[in-house]
Residue frames relative to the residue before (quaternion, step in Angstrom):
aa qw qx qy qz dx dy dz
X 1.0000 0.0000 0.0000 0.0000 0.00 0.00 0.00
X 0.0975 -0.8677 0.3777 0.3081 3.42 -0.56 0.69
X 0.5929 -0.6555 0.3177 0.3433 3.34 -1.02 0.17
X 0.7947 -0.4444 0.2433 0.3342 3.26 -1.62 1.10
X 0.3781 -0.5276 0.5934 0.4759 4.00 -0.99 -0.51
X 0.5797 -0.6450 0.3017 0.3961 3.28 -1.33 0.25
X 0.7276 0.5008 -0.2839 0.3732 2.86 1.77 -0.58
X 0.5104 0.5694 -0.4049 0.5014 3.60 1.69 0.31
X 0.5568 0.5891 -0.4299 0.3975 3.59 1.17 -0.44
X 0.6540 0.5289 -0.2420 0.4837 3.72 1.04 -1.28
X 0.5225 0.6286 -0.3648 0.4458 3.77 1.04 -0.70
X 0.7439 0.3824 -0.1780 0.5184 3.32 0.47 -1.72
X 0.6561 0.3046 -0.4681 0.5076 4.14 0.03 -0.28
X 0.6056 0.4779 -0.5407 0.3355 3.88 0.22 -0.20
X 0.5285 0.7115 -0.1563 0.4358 3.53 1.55 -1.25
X 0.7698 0.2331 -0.1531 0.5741 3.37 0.92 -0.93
X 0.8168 0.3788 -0.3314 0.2821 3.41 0.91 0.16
X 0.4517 0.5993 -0.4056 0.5218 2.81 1.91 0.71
X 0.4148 0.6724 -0.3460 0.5061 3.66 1.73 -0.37
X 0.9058 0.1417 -0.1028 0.3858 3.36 0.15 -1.02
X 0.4358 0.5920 -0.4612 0.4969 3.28 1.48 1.19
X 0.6334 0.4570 -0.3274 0.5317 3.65 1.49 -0.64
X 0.5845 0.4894 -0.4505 0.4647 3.69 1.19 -0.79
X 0.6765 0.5423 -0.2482 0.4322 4.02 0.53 -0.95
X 0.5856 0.6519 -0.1929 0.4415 3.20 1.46 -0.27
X 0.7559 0.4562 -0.0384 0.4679 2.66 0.87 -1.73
X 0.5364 0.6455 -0.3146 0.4434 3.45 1.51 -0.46
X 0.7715 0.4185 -0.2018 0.4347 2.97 0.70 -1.92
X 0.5960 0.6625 -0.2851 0.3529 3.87 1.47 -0.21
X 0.4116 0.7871 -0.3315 0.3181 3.42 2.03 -0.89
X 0.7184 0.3366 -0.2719 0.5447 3.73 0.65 -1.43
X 0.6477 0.3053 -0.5100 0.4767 3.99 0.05 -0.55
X 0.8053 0.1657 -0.5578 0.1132 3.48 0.01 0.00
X 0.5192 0.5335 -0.5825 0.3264 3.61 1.15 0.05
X 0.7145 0.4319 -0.4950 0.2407 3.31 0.03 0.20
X 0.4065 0.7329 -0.2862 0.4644 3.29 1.77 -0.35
X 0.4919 0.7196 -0.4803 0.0972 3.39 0.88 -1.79
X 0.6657 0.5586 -0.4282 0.2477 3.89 0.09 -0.84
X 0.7071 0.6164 -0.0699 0.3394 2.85 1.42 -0.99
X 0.7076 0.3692 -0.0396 0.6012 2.87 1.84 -1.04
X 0.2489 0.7658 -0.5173 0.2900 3.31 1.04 0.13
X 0.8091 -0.0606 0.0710 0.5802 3.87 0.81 -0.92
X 0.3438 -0.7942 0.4887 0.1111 3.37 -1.37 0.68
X 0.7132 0.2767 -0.2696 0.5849 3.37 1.74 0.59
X 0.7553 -0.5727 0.2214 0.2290 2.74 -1.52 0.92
X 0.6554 0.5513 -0.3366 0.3914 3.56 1.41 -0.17
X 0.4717 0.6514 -0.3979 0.4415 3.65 1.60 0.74
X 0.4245 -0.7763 0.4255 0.1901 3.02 -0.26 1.45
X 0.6214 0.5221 -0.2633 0.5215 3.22 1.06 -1.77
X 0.7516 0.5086 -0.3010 0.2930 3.96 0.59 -0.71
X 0.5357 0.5870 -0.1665 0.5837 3.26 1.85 -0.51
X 0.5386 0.6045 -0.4058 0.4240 3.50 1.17 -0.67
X 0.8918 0.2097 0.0194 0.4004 2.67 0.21 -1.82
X 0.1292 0.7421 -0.5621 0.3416 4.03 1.79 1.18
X 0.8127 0.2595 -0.0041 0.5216 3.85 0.95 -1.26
X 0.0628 -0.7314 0.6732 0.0886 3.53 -0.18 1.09
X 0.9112 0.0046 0.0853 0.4030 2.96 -2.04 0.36
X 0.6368 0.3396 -0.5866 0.3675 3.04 0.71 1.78
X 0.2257 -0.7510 0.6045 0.1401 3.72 -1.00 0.48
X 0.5547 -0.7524 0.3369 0.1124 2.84 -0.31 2.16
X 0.8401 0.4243 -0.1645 0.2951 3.44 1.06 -1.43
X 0.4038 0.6408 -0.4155 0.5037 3.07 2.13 -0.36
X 0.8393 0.3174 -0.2875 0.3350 3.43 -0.24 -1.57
X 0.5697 0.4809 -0.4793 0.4632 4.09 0.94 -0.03
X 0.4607 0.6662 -0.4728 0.3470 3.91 1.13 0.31
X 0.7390 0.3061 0.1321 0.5854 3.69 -0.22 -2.21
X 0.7756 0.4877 -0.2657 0.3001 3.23 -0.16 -1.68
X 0.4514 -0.7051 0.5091 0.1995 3.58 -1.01 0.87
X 0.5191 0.6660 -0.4839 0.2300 3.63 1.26 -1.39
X 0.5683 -0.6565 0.4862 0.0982 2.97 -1.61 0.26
X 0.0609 0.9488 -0.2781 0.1370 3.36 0.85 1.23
X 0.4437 -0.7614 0.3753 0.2874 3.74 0.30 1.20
X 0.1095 -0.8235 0.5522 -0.0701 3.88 -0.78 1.13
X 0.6505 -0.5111 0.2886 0.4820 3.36 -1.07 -0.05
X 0.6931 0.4894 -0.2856 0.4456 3.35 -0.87 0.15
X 0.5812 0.6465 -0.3540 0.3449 3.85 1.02 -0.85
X 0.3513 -0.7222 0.5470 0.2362 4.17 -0.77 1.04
X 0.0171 0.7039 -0.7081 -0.0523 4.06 -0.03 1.22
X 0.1517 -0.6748 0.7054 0.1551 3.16 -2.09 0.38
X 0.0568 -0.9034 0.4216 0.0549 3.23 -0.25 0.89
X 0.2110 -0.7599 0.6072 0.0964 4.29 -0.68 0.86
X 0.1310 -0.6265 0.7633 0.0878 3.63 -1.57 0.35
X 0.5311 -0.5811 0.5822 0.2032 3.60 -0.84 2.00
X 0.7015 0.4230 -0.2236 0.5282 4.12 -0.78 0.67
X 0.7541 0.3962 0.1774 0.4928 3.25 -0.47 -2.25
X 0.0324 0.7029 -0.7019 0.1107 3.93 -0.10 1.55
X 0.7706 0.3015 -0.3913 0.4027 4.03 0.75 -0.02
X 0.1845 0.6361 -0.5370 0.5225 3.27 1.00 1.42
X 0.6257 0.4834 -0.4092 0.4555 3.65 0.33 -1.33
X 0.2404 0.7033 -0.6642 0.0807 2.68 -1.81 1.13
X 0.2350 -0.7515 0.5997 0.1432 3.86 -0.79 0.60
X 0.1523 0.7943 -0.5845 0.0650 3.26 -1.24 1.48
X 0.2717 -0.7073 0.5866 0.2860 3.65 -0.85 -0.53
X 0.6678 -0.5438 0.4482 0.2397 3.18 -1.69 1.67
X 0.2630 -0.6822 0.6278 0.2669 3.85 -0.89 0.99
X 0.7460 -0.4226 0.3171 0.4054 2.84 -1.84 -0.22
X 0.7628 0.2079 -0.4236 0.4422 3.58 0.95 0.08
X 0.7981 -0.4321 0.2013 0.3685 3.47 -0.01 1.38
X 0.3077 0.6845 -0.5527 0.3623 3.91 1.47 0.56
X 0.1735 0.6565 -0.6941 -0.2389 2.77 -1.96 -0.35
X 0.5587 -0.7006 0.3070 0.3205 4.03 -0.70 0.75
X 0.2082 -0.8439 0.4944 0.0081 3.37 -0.72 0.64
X 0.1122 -0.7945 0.5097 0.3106 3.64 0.35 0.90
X 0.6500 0.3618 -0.4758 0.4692 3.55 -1.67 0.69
X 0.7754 0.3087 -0.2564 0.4875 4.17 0.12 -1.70
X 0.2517 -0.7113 0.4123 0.5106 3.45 1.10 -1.58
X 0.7388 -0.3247 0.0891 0.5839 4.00 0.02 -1.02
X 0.7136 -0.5699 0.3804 -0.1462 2.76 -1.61 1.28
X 0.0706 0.7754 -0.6156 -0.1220 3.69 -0.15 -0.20
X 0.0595 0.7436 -0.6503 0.1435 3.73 -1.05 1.58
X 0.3231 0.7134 -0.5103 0.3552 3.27 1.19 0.29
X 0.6864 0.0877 -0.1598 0.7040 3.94 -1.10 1.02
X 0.6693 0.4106 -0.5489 0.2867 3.73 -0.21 0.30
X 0.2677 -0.5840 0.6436 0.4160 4.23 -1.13 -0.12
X 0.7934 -0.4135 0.2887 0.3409 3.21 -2.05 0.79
X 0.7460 0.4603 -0.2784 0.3926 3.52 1.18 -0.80
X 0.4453 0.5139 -0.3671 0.6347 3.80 1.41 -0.26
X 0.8400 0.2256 -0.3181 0.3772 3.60 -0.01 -0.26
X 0.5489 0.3849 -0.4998 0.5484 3.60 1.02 0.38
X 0.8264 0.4100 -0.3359 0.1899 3.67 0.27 0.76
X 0.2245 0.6919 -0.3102 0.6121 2.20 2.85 0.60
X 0.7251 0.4277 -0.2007 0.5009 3.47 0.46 -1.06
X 0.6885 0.4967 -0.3289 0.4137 3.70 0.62 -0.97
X 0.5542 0.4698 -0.2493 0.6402 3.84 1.75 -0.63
X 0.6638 0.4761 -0.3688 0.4435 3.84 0.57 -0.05
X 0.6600 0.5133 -0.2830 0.4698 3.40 1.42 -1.39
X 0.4844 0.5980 -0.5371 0.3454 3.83 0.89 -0.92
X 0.7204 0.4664 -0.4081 0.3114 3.72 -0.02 -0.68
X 0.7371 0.3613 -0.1344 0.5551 3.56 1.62 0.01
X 0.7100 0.2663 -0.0813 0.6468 3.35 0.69 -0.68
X 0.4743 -0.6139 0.5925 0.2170 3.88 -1.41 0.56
X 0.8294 0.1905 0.1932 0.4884 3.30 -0.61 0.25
X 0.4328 0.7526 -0.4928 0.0579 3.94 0.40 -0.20
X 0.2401 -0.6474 0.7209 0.0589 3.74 -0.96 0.85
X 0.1845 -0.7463 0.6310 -0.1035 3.07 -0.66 1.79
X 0.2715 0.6402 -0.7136 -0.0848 3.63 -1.22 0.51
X 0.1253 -0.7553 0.6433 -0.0033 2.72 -2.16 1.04
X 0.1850 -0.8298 0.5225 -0.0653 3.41 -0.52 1.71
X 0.5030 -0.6186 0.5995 0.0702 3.54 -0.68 1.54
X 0.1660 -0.8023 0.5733 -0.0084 3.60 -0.21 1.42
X 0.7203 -0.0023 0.1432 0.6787 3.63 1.11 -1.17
X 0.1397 -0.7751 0.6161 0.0085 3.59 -0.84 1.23
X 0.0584 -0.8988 0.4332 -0.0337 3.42 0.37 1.58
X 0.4490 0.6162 -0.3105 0.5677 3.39 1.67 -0.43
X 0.8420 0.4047 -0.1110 0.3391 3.78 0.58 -1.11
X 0.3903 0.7864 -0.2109 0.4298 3.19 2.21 0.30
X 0.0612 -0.8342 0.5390 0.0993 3.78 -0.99 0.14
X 0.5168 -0.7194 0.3780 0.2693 3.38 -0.81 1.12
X 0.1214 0.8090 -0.5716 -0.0632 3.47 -1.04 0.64
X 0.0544 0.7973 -0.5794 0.1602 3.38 -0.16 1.11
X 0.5880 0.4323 -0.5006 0.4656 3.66 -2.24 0.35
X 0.8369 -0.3318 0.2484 0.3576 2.99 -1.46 0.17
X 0.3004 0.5693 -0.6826 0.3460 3.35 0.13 1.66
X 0.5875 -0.3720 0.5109 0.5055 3.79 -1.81 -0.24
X 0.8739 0.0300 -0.0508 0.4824 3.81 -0.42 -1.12
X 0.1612 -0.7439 0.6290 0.1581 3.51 0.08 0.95
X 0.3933 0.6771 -0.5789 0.2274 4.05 -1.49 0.40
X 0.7253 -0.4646 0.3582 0.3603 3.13 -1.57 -0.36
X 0.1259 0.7830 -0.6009 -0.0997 3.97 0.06 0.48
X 0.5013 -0.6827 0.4574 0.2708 3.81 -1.41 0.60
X 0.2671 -0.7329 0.6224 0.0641 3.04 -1.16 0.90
X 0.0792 -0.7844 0.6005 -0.1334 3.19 -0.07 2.20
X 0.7469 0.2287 -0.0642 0.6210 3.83 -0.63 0.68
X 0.8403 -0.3119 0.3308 0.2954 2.84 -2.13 -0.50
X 0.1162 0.8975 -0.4247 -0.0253 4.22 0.50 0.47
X 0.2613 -0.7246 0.6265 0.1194 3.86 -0.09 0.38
X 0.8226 -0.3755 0.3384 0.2604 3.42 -1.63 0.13
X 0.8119 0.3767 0.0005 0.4461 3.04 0.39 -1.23
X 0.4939 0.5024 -0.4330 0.5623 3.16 1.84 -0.04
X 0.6183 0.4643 -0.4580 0.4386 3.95 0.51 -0.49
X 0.7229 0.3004 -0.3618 0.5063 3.71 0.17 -0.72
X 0.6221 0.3799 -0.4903 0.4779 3.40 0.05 0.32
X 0.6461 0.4446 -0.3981 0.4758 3.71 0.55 -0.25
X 0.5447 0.6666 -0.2612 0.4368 3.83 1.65 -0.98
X 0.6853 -0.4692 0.4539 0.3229 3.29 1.12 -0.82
X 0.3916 -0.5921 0.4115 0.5717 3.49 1.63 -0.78
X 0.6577 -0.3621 0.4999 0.4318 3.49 -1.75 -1.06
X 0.2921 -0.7683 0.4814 0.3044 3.49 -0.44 0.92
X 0.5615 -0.5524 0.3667 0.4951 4.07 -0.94 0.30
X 0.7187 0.3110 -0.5386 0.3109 3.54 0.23 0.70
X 0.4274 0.8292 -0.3050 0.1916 3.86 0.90 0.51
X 0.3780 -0.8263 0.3187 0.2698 2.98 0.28 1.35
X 0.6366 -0.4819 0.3618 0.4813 3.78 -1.34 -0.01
X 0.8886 0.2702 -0.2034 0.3098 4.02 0.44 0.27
X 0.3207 -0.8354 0.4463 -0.0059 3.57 -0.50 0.75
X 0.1346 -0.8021 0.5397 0.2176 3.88 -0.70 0.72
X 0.1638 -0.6615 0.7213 0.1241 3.74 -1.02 0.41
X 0.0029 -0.7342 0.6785 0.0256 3.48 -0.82 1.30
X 0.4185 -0.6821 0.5463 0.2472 4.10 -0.79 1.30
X 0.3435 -0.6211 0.5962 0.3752 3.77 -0.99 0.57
X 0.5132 0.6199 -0.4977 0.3235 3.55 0.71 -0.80
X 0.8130 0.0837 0.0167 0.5760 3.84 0.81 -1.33
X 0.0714 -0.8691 0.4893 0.0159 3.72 0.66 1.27
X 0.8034 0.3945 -0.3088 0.3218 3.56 0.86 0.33
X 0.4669 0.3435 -0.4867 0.6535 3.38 1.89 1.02
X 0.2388 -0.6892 0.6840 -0.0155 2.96 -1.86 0.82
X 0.3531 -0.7117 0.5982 0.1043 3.34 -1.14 1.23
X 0.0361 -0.8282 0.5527 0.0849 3.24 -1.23 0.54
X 0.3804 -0.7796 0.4969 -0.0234 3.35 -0.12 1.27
X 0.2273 -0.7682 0.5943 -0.0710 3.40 -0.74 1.09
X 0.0757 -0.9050 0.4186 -0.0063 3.75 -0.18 1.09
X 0.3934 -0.6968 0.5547 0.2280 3.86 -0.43 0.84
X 0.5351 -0.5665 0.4731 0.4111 3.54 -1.06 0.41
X 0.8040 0.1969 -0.2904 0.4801 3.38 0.56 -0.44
X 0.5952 -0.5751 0.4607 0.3206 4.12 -0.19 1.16
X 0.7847 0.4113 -0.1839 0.4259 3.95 0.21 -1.37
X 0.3910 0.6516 -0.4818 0.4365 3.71 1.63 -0.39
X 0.8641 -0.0250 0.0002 0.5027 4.05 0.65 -1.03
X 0.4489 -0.7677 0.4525 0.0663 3.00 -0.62 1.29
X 0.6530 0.6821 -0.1196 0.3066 2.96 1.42 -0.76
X 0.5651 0.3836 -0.2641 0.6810 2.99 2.15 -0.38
X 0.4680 0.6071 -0.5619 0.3109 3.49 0.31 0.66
X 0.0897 0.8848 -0.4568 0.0228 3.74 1.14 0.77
X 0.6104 -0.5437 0.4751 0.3257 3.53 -0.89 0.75
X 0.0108 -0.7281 0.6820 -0.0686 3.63 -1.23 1.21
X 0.3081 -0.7056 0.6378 -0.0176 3.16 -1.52 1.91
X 0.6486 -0.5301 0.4262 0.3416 3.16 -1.51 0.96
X 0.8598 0.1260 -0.2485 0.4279 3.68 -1.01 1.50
X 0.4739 0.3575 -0.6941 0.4072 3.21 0.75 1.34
X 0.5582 -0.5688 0.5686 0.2041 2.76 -2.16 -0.54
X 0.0662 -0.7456 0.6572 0.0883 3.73 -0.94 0.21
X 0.3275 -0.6694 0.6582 -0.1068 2.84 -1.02 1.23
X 0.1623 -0.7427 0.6472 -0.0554 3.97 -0.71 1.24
X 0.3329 -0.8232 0.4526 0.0815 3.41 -0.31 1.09
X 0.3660 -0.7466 0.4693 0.2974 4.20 -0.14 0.44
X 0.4635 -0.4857 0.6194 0.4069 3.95 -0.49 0.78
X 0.5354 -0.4580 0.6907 0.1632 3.29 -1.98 1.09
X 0.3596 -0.6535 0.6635 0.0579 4.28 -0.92 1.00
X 0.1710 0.6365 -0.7507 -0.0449 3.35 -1.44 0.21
X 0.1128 -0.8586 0.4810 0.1372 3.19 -0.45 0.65
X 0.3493 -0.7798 0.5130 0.0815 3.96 -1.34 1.10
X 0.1087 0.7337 -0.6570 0.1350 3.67 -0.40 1.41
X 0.5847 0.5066 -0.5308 0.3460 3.01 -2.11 0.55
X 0.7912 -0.3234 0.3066 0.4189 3.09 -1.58 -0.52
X 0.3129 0.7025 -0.5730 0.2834 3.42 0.33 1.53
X 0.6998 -0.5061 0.3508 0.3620 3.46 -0.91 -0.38
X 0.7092 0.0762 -0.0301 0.7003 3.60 1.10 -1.45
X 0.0307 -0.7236 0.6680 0.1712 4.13 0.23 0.06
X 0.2663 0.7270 -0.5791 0.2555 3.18 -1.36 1.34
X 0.4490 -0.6830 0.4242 0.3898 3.90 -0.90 0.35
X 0.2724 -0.8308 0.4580 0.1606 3.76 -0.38 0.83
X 0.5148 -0.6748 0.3627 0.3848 4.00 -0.60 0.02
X 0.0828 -0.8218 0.4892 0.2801 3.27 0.02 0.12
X 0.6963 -0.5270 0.4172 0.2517 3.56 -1.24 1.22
X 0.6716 -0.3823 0.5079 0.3806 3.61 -1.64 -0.80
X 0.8780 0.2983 -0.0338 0.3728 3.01 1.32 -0.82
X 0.4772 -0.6652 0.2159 0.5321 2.56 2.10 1.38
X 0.5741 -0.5396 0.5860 0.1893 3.57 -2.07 -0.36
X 0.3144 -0.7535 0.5474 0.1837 3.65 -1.15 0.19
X 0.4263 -0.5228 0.4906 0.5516 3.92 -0.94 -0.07
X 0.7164 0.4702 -0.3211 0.4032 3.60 0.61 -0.47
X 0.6729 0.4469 -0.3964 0.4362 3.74 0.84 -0.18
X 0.5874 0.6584 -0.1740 0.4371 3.03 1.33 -0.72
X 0.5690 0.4712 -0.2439 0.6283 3.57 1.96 -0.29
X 0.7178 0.3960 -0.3157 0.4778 3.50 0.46 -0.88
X 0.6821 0.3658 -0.4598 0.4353 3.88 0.78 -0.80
X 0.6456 0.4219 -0.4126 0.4847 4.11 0.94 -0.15
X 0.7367 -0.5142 0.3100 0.3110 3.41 0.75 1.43
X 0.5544 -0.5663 0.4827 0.3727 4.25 1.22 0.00
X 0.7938 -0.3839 0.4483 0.1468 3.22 -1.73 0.82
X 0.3588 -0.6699 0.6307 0.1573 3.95 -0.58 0.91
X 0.6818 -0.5256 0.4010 0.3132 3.25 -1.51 0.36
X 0.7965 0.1927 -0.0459 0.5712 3.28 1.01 -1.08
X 0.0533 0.7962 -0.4907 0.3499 3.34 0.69 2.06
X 0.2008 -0.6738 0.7097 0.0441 3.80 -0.59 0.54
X 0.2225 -0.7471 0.6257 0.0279 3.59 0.40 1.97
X 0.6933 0.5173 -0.2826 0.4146 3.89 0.69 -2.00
X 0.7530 0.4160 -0.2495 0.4446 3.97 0.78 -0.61
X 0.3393 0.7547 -0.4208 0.3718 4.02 1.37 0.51
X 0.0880 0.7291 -0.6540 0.1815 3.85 -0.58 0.89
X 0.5283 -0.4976 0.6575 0.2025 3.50 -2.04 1.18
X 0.0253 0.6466 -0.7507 -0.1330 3.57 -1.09 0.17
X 0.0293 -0.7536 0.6562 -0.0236 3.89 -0.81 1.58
X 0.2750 -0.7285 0.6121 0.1379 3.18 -0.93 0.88
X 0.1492 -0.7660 0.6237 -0.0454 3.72 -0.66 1.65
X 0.7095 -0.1389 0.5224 0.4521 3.23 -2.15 -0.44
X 0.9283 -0.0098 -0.2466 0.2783 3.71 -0.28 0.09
X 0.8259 -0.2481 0.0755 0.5007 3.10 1.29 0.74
X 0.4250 -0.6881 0.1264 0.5744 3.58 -0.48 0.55
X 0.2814 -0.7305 0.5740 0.2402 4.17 -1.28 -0.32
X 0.4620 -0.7549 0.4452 0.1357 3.49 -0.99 1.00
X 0.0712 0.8796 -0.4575 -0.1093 3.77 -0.30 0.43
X 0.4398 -0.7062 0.3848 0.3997 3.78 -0.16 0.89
X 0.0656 -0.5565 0.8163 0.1403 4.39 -1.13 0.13
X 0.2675 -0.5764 0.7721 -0.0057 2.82 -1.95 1.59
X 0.0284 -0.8668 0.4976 0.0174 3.18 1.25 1.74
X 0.6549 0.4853 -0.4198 0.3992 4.00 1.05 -0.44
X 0.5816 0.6500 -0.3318 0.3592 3.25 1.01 -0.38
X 0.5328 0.6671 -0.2255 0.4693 2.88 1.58 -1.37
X 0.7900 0.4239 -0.1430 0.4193 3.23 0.31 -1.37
X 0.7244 0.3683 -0.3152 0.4902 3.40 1.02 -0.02
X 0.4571 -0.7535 0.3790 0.2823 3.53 1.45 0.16
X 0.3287 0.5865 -0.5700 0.4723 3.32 1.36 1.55
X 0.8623 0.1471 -0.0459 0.4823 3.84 0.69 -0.20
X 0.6434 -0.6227 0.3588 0.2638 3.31 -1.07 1.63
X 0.1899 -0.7112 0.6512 0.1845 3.24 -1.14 0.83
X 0.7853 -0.4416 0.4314 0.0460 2.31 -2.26 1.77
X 0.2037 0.7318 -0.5740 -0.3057 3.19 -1.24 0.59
X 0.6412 -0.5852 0.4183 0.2672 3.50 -1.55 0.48
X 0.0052 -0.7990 0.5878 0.1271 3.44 -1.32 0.46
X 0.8180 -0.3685 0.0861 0.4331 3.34 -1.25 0.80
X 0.8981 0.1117 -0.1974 0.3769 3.20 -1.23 0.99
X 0.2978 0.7620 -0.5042 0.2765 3.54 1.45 0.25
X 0.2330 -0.7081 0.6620 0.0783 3.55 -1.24 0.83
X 0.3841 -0.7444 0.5457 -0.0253 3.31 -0.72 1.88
X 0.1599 0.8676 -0.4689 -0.0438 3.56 -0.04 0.57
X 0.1949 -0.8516 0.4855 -0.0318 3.68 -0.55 0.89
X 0.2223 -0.8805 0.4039 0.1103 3.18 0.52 1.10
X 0.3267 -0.6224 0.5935 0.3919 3.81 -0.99 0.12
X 0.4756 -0.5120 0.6238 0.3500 3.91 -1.77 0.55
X 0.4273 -0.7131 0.5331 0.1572 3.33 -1.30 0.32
X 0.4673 0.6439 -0.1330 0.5911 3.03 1.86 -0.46
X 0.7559 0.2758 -0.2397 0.5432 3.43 0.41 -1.21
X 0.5395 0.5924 -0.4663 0.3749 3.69 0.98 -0.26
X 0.4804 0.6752 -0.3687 0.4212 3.41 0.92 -1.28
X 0.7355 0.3696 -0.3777 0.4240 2.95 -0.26 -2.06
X 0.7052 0.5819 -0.3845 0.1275 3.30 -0.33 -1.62
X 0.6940 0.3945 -0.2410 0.5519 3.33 1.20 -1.67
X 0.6072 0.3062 -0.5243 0.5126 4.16 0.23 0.00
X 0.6939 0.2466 -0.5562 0.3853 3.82 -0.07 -0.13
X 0.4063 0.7589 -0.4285 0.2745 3.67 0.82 0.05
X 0.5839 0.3889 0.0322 0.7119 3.07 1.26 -2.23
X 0.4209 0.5538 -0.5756 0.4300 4.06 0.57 0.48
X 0.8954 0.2970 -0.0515 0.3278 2.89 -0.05 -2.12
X 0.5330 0.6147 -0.4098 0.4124 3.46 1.53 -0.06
X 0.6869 0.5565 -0.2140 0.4155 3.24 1.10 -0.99
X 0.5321 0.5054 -0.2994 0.6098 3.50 1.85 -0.76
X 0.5447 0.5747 -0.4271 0.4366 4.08 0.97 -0.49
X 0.6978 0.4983 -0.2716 0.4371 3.27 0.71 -1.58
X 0.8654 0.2190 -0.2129 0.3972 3.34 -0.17 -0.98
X 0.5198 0.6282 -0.4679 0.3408 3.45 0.91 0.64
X 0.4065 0.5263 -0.3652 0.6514 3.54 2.19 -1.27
X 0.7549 0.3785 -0.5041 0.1810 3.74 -0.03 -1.13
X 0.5531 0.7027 -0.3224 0.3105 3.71 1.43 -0.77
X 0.3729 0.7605 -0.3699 0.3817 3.36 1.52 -0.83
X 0.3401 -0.7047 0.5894 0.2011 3.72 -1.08 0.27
């Protein structure tokens, strides 16, 4: 008989000793998996009976209610290692029905499960392949566990909501209030998506503590824009101002556009409001105003102060203009 090559002789003992490491395996795997069996019953995600029983004694919908834990959802970025076994490693994201892929089992249900329930789902799936497997699985992006914050913030988007988070922790993750944000804000709960809170804010946040209300992973907040009025004409700075909680006046609304010009037509000032039938014109006895012979006006959103210029006082101005220039000139001309 001849004999083997050396290099076919080494082939075959690697061959047989990887054989009788999977057979020694597989033995020592027999009890974890009958006792496992619920679990293993299927290796994809379209077993019902395998999905049942992915989450003992837990009820997904209770603990996504109150409960703070942290509980992997759809949409969440998992990365996942096997201690041993680097072509195991793999980075996915929960589908839409609560899977995630597994090379060797394939997909998974971890939906309603925390990072640490599902590395021991998998670590009971891998036994039928792997010896012994030490699973870790690290939550890269917890999109499922996130709350909307949009409107008049700096970075409006999705920020996570890891633990215990309160109000004022999202807009401060957001960036803050942006300088057009008005004094109030809705927070709609996913738990009950068809009542809305409204929240009422102080210029300074820390004035009430009391609106610092506790926020759960999948609502939303909503930052409201300040109501505008806006000041043209014969003013100083013409521009659209914010308007407080407590609305605006025709008279605040002058002083924050810097006050009246010399050659203003106070008696000839009017609101333009755009209504349900179009826009409408309303006279301001803005001199009156200013002299505290007549009630000031208040303004609502988007009203357009207008402050006309006198034609008269313009005159004057430009002939005493061309007065005193002409008195310039011919005074240099008097000079010797």
């Amino acid at each position: 008989m001849p004999l083997l090559p050396s290099k076919s002789f080494k082939t075959l003992s690697l061959a047989l000793f990887f054989a009788a490491t999977l057979f020694c395996a597989s033995g020592a795997n027999a009890a974890a998996q009958d006792q496992t069996a619920p679990l293993n019953n299927g290796h994809n995600s379209n077993n019902a009976e395998g999905k049942a029983s992915s989450a003992p004694g837990i009820d997904s919908s209770s603990r996504r209610g109150g409960d703070m834990s942290l509980q992997l959802g759809v949409g969440d970025l998992l990365e996942m290692s096997v201690y041993g076994v680097p072509e195991l490693a793999t980075k996915t994201r929960i589908s839409s029905n609560g899977d995630m892929y597994c090379p060797l089992i394939g997909y998974t249900h971890v939906a309603g499960l925390t990072a640490e329930e599902a590395q021991k789902l998998i670590e009971t799936r891998l036994a039928d392949f792997v010896k012994n497997p030490h699973v870790s699985l690290f939550v890269t992006d917890y999109a499922s566990e996130g709350a909307s914050v949009l409107g008049a913030v700096a970075r409006p988007g999705v920020y996570p909501v890891l633990g215990q988070q309160h109000l004022f922790d999202l807009i401060s993750a957001a960036g803050g209030l942006s300088e057009k944000a008005g004094r109030s804000l809705t927070v709609t709960h996913r738990s009950d998506p068809d009542k809305t809170a409204t929240i009422d804010l102080s210029r300074n946040l820390k004035d009430n503590p009391d609106t610092n209300v506790p926020v759960f992973p999948g609502d939303t907040i909503i930052v409201r824009k300040a109501d505008i009025v806006y000041v043209v004409g014969d003013v100083t700075r013409p521009s659209g101002l914010l308007m407080e909680a407590g609305g605006l006046t025709v008279l605040q609304a002058v002083a924050l556009a810097g006050g009246t010009t010399r050659t203003a037509k106070l008696s000839g000032a009017k609101i333009l409001r755009k209504g349900p039938g179009g826009m409408t014109e309303t006279p301001v006895e803005l001199k009156k105003i200013l002299q505290a012979k007549a009630p000031d006006l208040q303004m609502q959103a988007d009203d357009i102060l207008v402050v006309p210029s006198s034609t008269g006082k313009v005159i004057a101005g430009a002939t005493l203009q061309a007065a005193l220039q002409a008195a310039t000139l011919l005074s240099v001309a008097a000079v010797p």
